[in-house]
N, CA, C and O of each residue as an XYZ file, in Angstrom:
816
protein
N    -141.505     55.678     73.697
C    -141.329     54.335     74.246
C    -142.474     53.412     73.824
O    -142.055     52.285     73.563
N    -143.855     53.563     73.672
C    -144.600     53.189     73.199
C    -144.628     52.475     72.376
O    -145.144     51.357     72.366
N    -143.809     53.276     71.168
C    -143.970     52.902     69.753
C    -142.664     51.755     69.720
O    -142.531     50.973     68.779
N    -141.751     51.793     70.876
C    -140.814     50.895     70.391
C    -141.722     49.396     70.822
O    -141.682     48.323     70.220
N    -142.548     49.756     72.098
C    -142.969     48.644     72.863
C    -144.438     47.946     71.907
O    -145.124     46.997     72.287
N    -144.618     48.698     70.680
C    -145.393     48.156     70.094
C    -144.941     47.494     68.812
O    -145.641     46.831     68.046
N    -143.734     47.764     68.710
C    -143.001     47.139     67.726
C    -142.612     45.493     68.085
O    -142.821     44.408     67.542
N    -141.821     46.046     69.509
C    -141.378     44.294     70.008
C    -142.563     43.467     70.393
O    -142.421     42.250     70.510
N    -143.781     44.065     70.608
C    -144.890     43.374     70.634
C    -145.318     42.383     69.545
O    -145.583     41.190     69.699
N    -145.338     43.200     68.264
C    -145.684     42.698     66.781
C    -144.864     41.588     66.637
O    -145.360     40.463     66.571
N    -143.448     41.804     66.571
C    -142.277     41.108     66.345
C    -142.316     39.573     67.264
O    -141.802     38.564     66.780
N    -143.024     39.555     68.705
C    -143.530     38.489     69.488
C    -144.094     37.797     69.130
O    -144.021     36.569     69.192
N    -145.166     38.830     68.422
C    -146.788     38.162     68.281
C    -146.135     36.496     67.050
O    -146.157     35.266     67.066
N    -145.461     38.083     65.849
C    -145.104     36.792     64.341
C    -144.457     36.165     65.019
O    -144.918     35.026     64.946
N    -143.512     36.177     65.769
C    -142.642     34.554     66.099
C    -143.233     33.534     67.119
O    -143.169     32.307     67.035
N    -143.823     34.280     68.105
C    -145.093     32.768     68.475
C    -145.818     32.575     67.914
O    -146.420     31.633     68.428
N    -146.512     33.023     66.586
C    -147.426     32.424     65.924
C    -146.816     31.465     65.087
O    -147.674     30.666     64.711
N    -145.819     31.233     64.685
C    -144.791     30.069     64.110
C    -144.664     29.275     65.110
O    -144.422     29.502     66.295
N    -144.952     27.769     64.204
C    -144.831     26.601     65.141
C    -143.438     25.959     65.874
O    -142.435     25.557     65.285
N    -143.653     25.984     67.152
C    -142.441     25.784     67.844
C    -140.922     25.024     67.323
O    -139.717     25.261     67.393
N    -141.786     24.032     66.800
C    -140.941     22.997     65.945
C    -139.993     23.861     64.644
O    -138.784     23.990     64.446
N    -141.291     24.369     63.887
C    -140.686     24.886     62.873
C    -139.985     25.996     63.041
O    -139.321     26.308     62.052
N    -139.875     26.966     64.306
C    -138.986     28.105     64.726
C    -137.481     27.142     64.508
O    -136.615     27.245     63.638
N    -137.566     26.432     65.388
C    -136.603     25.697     65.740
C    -135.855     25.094     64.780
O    -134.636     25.004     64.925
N    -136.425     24.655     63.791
C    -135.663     23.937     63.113
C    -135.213     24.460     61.992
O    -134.174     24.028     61.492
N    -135.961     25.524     61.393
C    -135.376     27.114     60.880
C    -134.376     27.492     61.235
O    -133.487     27.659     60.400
N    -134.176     27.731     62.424
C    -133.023     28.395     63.158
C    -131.485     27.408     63.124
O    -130.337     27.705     62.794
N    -131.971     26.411     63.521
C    -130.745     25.096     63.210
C    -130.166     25.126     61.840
O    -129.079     25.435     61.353
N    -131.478     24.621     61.342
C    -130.948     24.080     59.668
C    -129.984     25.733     58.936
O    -128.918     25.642     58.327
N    -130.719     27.096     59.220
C    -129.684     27.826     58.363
C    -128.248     28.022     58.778
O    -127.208     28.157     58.134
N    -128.524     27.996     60.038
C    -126.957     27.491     61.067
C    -126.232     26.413     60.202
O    -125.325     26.730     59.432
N    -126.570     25.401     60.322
C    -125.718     23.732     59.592
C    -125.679     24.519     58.282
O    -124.527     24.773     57.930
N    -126.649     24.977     57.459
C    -126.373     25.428     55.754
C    -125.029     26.357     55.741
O    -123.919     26.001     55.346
N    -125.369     27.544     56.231
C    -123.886     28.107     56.157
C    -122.677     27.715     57.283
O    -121.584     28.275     57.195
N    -122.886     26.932     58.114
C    -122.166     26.173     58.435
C    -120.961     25.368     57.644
O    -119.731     25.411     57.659
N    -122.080     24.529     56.871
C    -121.574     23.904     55.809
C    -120.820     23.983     54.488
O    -119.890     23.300     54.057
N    -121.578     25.153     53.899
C    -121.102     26.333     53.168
C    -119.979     26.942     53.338
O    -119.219     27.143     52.390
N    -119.699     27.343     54.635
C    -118.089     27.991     54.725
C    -117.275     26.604     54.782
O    -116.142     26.723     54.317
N    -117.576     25.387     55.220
C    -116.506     24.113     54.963
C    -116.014     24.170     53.855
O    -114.808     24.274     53.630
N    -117.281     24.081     52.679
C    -116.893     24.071     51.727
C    -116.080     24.857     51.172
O    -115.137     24.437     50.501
N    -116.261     25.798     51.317
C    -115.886     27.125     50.595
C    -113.751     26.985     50.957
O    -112.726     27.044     50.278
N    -114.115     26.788     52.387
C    -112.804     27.301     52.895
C    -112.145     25.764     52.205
O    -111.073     26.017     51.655
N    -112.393     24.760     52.135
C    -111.729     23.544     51.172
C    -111.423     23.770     49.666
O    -110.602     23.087     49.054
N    -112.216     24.880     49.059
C    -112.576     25.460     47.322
C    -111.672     26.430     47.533
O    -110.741     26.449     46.728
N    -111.673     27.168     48.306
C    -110.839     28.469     47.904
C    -110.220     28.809     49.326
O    -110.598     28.856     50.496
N    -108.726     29.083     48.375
C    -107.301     29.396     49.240
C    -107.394     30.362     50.406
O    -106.865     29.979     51.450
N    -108.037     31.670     50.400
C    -107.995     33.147     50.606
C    -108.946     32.714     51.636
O    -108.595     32.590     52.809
N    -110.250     32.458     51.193
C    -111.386     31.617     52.262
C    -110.785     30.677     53.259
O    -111.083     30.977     54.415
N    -110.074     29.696     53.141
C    -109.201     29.216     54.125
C    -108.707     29.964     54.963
O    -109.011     30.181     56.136
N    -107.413     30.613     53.893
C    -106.602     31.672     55.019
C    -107.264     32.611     55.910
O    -106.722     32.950     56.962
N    -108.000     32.896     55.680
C    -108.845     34.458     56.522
C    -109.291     33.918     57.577
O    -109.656     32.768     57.821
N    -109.203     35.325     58.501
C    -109.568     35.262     59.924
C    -111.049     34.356     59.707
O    -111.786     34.411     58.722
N    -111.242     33.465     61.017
C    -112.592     32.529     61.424
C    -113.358     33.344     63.276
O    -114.219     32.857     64.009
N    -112.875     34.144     63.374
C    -114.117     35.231     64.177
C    -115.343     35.154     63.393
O    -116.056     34.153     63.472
N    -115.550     35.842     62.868
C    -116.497     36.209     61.980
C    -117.210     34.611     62.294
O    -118.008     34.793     63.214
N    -117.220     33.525     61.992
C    -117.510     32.687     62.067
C    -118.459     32.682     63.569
O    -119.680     32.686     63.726
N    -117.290     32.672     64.601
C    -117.500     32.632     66.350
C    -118.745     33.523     66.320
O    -119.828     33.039     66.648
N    -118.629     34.945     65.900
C    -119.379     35.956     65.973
C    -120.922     35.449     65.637
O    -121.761     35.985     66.362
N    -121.456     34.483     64.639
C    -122.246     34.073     64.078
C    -122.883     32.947     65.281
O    -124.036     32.906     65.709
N    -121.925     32.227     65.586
C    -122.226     31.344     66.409
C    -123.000     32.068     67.658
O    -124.038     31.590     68.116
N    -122.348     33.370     68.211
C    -122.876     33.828     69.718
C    -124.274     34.410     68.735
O    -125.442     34.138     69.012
N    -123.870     35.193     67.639
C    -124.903     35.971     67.632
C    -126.884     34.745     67.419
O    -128.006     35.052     67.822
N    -126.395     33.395     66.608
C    -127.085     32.324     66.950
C    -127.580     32.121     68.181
O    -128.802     32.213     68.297
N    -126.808     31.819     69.320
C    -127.003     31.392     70.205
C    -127.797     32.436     71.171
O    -128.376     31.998     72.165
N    -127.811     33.779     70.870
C    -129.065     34.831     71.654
C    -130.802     34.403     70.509
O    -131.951     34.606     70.902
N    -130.517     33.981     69.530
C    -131.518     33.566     68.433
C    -132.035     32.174     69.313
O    -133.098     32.263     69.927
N    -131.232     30.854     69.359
C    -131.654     30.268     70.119
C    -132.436     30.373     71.064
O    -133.443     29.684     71.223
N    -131.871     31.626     72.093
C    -132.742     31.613     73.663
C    -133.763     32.036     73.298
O    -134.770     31.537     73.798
N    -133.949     33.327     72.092
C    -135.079     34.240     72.507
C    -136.175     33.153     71.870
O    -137.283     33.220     72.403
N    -136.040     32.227     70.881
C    -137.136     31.253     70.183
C    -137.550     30.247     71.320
O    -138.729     29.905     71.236
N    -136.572     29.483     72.768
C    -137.248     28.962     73.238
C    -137.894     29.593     74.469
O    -138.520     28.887     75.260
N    -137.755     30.910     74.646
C    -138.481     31.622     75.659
C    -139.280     31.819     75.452
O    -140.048     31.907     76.410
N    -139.934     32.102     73.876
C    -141.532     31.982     74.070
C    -142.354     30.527     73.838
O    -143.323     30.359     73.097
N    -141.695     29.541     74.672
C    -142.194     28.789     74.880
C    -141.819     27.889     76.179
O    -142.694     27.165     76.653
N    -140.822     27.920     76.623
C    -140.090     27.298     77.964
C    -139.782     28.102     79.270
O    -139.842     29.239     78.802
N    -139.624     28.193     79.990
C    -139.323     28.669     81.307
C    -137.322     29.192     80.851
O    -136.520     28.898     79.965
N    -137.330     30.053     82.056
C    -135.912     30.954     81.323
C    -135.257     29.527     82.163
O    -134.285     29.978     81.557
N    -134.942     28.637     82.714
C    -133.743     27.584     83.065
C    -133.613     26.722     81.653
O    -132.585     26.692     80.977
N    -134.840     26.027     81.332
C    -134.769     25.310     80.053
C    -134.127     26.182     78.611
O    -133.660     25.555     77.660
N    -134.193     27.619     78.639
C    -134.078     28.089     77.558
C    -132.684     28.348     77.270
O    -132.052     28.344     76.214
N    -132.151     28.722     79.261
C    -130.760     29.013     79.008
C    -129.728     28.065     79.142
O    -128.520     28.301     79.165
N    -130.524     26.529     79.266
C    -130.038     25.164     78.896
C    -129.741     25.091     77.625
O    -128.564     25.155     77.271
N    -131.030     24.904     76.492
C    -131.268     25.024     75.335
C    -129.629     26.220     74.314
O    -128.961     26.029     73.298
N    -129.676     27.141     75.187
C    -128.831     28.262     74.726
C    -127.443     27.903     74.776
O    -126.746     28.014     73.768
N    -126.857     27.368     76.160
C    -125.753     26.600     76.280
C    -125.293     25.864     75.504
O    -124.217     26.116     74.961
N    -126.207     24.418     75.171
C    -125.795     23.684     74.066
C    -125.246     23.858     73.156
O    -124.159     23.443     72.754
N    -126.365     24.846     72.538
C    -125.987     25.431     71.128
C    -124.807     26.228     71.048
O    -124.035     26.417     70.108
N    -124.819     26.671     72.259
C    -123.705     27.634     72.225
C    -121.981     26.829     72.329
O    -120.928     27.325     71.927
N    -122.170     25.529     72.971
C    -120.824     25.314     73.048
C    -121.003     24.052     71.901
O    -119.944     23.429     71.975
N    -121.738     23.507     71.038
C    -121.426     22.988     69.778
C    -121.014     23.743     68.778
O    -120.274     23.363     67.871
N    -121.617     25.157     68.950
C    -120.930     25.739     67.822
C    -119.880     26.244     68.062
O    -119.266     26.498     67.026
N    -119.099     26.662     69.427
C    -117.819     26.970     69.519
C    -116.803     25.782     69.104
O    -115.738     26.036     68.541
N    -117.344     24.033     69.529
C    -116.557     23.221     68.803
C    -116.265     23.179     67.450
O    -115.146     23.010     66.966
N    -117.171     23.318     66.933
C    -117.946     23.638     65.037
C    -116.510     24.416     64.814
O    -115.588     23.875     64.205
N    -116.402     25.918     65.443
C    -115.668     27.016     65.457
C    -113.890     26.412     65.195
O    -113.180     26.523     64.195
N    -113.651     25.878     66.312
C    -112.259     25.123     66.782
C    -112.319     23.873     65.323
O    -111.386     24.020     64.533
N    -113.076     23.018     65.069
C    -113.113     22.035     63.830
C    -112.856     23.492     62.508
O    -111.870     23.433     61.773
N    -113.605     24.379     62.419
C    -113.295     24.847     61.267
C    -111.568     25.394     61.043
O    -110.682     25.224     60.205
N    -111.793     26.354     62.732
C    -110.209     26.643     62.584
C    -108.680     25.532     62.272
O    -107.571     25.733     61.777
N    -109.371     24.359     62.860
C    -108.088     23.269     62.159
C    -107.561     22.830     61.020
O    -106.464     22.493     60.575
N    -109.273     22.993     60.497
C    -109.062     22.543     58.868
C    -108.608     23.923     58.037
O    -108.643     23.842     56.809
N    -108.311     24.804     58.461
C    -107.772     25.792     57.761
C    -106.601     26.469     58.081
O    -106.142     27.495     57.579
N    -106.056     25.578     59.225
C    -104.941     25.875     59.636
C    -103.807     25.658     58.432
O    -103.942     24.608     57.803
N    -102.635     26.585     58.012
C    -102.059     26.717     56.812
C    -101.070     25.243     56.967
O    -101.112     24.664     58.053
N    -100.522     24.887     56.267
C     -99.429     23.908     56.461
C     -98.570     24.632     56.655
O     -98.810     25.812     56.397
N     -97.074     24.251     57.236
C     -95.879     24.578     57.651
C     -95.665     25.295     56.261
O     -95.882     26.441     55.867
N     -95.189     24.237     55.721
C     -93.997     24.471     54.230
C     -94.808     26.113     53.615
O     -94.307     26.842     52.759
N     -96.028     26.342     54.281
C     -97.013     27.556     53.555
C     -96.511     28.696     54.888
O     -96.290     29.867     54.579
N     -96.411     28.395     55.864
C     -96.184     29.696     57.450
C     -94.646     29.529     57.510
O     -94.133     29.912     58.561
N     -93.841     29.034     56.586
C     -92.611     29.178     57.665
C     -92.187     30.442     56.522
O     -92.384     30.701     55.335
N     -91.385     31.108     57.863
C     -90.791     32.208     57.569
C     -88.773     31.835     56.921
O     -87.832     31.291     57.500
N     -88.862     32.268     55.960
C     -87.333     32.146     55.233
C     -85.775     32.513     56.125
O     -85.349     33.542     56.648
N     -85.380     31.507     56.020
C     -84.284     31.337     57.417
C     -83.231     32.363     56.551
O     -83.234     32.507     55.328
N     -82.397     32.986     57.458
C     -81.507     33.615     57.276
C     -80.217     33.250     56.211
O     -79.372     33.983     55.695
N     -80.378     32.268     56.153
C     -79.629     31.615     54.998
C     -79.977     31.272     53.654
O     -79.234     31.094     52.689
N     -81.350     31.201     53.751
C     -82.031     30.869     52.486
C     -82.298     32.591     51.616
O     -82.488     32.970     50.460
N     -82.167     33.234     52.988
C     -82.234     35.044     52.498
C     -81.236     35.199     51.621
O     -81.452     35.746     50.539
N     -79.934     34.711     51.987
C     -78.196     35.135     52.016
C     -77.930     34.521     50.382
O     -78.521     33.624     49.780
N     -76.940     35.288     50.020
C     -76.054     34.423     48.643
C     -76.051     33.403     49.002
O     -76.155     33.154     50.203
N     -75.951     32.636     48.243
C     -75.517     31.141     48.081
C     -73.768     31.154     47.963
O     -73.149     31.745     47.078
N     -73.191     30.405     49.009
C     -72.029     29.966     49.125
C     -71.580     28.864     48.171
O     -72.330     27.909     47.968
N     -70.534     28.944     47.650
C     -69.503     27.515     46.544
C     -69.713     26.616     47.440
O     -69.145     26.736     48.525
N     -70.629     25.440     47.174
C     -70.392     24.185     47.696
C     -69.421     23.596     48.286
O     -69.462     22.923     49.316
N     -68.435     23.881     47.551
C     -67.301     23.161     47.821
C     -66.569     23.490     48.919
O     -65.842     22.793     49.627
N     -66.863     24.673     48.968
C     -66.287     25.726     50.530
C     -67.175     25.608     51.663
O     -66.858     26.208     52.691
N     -68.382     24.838     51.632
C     -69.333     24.642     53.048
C     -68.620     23.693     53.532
O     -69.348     22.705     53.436
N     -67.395     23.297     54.111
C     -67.244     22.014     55.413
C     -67.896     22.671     56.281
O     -68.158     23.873     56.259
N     -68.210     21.781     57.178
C     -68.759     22.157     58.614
C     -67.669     22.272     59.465
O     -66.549     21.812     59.239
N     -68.121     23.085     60.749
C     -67.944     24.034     61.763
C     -68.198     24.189     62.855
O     -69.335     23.784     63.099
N     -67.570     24.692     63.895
C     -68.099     24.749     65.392
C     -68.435     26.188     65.216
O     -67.574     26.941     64.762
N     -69.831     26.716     65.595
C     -70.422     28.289     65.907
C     -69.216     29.264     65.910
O     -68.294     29.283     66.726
N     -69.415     30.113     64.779
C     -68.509     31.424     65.657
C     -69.175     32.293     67.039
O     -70.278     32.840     67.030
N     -68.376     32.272     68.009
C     -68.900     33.134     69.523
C     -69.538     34.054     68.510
O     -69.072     34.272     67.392
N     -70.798     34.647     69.070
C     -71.560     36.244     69.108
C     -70.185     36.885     69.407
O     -69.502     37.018     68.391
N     -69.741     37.218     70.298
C     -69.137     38.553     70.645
C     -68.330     38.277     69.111
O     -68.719     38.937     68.147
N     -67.441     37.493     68.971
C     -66.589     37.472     67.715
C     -67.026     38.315     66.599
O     -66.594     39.404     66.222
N     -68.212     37.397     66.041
C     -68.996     37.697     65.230
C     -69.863     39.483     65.050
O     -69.984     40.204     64.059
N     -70.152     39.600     65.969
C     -70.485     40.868     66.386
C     -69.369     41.999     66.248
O     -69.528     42.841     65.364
N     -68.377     42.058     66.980
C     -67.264     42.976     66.720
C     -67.147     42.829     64.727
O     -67.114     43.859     64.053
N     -67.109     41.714     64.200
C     -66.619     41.725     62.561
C     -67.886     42.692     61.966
O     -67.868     43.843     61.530
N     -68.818     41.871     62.114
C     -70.104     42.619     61.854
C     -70.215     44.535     61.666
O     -70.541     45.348     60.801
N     -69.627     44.523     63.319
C     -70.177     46.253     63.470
C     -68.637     46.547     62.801
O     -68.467     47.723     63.124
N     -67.811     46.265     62.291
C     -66.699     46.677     61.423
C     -67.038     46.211     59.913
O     -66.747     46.862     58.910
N     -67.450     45.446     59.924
C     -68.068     45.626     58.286
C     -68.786     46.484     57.815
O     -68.654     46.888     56.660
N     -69.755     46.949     58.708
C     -71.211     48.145     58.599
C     -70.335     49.868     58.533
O     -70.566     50.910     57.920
N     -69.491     49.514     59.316
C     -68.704     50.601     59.323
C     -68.174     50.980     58.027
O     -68.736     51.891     57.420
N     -67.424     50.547     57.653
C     -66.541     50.297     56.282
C     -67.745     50.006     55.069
O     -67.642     50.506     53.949
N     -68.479     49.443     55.326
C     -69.746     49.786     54.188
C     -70.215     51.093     54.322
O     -70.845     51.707     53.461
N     -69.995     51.372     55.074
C     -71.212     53.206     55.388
C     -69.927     53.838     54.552
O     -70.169     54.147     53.385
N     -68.848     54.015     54.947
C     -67.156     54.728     54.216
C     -67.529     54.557     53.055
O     -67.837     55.497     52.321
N     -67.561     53.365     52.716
C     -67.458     53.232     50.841
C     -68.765     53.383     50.347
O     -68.894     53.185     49.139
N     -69.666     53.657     50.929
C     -71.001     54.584     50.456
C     -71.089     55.564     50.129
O     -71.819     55.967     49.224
N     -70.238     56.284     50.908
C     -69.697     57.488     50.412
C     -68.966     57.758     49.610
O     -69.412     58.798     49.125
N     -68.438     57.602     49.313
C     -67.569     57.173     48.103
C     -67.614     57.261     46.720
O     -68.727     56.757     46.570
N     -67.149     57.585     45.326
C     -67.826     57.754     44.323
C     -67.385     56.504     43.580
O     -66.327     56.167     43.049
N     -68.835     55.815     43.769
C     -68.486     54.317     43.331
C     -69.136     54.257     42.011
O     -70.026     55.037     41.670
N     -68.598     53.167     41.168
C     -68.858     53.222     40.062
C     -70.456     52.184     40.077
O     -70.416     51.232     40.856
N     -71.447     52.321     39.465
C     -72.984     51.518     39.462
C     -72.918     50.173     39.834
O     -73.692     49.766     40.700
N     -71.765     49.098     39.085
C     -72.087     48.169     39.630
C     -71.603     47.616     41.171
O     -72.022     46.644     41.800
N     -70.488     48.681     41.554
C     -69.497     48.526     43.153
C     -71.171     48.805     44.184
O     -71.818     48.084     44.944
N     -71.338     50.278     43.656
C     -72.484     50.441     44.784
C     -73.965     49.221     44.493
O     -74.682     49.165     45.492
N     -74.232     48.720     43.838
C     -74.979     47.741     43.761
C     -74.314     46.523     44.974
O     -74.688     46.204     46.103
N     -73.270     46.111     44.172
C     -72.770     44.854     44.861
C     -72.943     45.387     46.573
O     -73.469     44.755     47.490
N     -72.143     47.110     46.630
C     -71.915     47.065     48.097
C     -73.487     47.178     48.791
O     -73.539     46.641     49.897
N     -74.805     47.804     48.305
C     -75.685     47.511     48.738
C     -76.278     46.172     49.214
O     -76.732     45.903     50.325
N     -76.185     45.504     48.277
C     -76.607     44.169     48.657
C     -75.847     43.573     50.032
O     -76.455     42.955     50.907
N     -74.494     43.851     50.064
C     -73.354     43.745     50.992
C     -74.226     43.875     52.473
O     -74.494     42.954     53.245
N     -74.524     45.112     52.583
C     -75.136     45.981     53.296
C     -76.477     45.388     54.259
O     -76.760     45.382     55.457
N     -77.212     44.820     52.767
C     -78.419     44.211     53.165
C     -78.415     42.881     54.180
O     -79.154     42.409     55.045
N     -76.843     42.489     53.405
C     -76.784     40.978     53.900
C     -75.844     41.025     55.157
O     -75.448     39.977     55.667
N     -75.507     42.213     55.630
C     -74.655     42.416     56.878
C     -76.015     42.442     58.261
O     -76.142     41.797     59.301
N     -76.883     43.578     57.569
C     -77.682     43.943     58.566
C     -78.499     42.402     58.963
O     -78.404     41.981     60.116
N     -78.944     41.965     58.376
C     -79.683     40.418     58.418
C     -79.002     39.703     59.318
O     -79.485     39.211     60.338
N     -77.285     39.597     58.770
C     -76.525     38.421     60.267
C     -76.431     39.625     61.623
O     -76.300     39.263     62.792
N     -76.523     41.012     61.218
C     -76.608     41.493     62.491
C     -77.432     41.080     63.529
O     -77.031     40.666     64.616
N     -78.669     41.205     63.157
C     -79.851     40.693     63.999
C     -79.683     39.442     63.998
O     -80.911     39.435     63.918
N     -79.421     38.470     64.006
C     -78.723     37.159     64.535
C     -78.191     36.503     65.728
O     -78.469     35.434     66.272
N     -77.120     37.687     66.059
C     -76.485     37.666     67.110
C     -75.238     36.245     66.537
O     -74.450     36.097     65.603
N     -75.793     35.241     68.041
C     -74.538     33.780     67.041
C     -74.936     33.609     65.980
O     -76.087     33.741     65.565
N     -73.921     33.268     65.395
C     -74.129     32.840     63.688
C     -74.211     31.562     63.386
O     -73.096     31.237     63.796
N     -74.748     30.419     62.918
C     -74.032     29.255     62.419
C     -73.479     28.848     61.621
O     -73.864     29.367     60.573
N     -72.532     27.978     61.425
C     -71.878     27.883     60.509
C     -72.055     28.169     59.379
O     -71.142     28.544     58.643
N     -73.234     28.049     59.029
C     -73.339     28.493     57.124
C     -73.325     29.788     57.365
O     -72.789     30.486     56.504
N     -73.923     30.490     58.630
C     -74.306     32.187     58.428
C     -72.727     32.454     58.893
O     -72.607     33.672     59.022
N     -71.581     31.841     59.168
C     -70.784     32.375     59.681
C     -69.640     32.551     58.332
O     -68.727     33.375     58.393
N     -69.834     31.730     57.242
C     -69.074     31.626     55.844
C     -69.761     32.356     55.344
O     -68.940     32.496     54.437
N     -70.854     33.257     54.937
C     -71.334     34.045     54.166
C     -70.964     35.216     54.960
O     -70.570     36.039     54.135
N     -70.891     35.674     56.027
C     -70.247     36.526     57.073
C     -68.598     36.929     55.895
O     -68.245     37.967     55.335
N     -68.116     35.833     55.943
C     -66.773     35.813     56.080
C     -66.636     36.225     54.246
O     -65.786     36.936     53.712
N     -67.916     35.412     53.538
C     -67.703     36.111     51.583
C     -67.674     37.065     51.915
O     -66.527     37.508     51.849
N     -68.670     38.040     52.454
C     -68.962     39.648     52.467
C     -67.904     40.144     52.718
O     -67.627     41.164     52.086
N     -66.941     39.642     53.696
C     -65.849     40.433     54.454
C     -64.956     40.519     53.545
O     -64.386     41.599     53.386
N     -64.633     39.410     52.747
C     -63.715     39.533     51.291
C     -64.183     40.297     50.295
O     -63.528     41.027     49.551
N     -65.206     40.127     50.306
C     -65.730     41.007     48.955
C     -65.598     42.521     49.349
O     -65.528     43.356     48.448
N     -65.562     42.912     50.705
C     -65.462     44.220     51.299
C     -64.023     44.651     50.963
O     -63.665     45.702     50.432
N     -63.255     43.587     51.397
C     -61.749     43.868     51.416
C     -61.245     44.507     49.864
O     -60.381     45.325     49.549
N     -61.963     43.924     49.300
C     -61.101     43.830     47.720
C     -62.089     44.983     47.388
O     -61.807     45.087     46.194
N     -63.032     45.907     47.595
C     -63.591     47.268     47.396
C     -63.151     48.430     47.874
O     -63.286     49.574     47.441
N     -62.269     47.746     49.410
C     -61.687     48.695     50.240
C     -60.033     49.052     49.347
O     -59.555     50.174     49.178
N     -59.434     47.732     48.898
C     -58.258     47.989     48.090
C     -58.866     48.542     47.118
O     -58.115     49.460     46.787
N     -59.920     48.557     46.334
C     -60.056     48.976     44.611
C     -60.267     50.699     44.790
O     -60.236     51.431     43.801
N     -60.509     51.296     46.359
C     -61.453     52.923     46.711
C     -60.008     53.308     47.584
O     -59.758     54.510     47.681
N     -59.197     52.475     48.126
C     -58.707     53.284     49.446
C     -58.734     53.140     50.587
O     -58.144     53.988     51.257
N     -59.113     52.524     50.969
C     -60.157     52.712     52.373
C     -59.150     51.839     53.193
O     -59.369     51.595     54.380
């Protein structure tokens, strides 16, 4: 215990022998530098943007125990854990400002709608539509999956089982759906033809 208590002694001694001012303003200024530095950075480069900003927060608390312990050897512990506060909730704002500016744009987070997944339907065949009911939709569904699993089995020739895979892919997708809308309810309805005319070409 000694030897640790003569260590944090030493470690006292060098940081009150540095002038109060200049502790202080050491401690700030490399704060604002890489502060500043990750602005930049995360404005320069994409990946730097995107990535988690903890790491950031983390810097800030781990600052803000740096703060107290520099004005305790010189202030009373109320002023220091004044001093500590401050710092501590400018840089959580700092924190919240960085996280905005790196917040992704939409057109970059949106996730690909179920339709934009799906074949593309003949133009000419999209009129619009009132919703097919879920239950409707659902009963066709779990009878399409059915009749796809049959002709899986099946000894299909490379390009049938291709097409019917894809079939497959694009069944399970409006499954999880539940209601369909109108566009998901006409691509529903290609698959079901394209099923039909595999079911006449196998048997089924």
């Amino acid at each position: 215990m000694r030897m640790f208590s003569k260590i944090i002694d030493k470690i006292y001694s060098s940081v009150s022998s540095i002038p109060f001012d200049t502790l202080v303003w050491v401690i700030i200024g490399s704060f604002a530098a890489i502060t500043v530095f990750t602005v930049i950075m995360c404005f320069a480069v994409a990946k730097i943007r995107a990535a988690e900003k903890r790491p950031y927060l983390c810097l800030v608390n781990a600052y803000t125990a740096v703060v107290l312990s520099a004005f305790l050897t010189r202030e009373p512990l109320a002023q220091s854990a004044l001093a500590a506060v401050i710092f501590w909730c400018f840089g959580y704002f700092l924190y919240g400002v960085l996280c905005f500016i790196s917040k992704p744009q939409k057109a970059e987070n949106a996730t690909p709608s179920v339709v934009t997944m799906l074949p593309a339907r003949n133009p000419v065949a999209a009129a619009p539509r009132p919703d097919v009911p879920a239950a409707k939709s659902s009963v066709r569904l779990e009878h399409a999956m059915s009749v796809t699993e049959r002709l899986l089995q099946k000894n299909l020739g490379k390009s049938d089982r291709q097409e019917l895979e894809k079939l497959k892919s694009t069944l399970s997708v409006l499954q999880m759906k539940g209601e369909l809308s109108p566009a998901e309810s006409d691509i529903l309805n290609d698959n079901f033809n394209a099923l039909l005319k595999l079911m006449a070409k196998y048997n089924i």
